[in-house]
C-alpha positions as CSV (number, residue, x, y, z in Angstrom):
1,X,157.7,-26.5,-23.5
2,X,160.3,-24.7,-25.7
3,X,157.6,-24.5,-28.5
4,X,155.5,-23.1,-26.5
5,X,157.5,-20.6,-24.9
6,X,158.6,-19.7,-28.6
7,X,155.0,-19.1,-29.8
8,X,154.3,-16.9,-26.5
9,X,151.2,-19.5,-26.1
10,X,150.2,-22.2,-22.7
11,X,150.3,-25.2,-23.5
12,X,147.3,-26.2,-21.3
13,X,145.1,-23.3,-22.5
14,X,146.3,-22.4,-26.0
15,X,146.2,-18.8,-27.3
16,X,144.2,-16.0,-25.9
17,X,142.4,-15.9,-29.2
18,X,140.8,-12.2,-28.8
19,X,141.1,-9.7,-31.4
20,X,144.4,-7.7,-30.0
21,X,146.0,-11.3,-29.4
22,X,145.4,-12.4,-33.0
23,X,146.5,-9.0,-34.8
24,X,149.6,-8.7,-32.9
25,X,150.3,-12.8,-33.9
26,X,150.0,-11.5,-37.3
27,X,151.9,-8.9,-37.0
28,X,154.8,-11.6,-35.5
29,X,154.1,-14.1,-37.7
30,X,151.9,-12.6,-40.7
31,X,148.8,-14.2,-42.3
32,X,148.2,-17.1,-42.9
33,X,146.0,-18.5,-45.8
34,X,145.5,-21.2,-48.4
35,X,146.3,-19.7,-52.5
36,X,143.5,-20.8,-54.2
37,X,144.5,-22.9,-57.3
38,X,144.1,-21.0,-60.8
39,X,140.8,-22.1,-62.5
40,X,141.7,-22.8,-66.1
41,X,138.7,-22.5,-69.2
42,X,137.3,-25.2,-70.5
43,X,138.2,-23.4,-73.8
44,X,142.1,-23.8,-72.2
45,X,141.4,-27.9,-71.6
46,X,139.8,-28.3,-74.5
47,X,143.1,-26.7,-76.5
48,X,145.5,-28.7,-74.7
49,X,143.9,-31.8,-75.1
50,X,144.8,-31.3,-79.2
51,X,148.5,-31.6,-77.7
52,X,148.2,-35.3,-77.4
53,X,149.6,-37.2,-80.1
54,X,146.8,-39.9,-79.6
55,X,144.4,-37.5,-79.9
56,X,145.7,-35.9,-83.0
57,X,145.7,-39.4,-84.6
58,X,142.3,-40.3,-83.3
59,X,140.8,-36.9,-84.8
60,X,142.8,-38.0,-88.2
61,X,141.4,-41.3,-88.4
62,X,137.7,-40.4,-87.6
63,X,137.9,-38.2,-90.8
64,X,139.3,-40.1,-92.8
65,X,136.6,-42.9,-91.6
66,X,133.8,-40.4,-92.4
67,X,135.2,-39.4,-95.9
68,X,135.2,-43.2,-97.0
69,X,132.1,-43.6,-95.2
């Protein structure tokens, strides 16, 4: 019951849920809403994929494979 009594809310019925009920809970206790995560470039992947040492060797030894090739 403490929760409820700490959020102003019943705990049968919930909130009121009308428009003044809502902006003055956001007033209280702000907005709430999910940060979307940064979409990175593919140009971005692509770069940071040549930060792999595996990679770097694999890139090395496909040229040299071609050249003898």
């Amino acid at each position: 019951m403490g929760l409820c009594q700490l959020v102003n809310t019943d705990k049968d019925s919930g909130i009121i849920g009308d428009m003044t009920d809502i902006k003055r809970r956001q007033e209280i206790y702000g907005r709430h809403f999910i940060a979307m995560p940064k979409i990175e470039s593919f140009i971005t992947l692509l770069a940071r994929q040549f930060e792999d040492t595996n990679v770097i060797f694999l890139m090395w030894a496909a040229t040299i494979y071609l050249g003898i090739s």
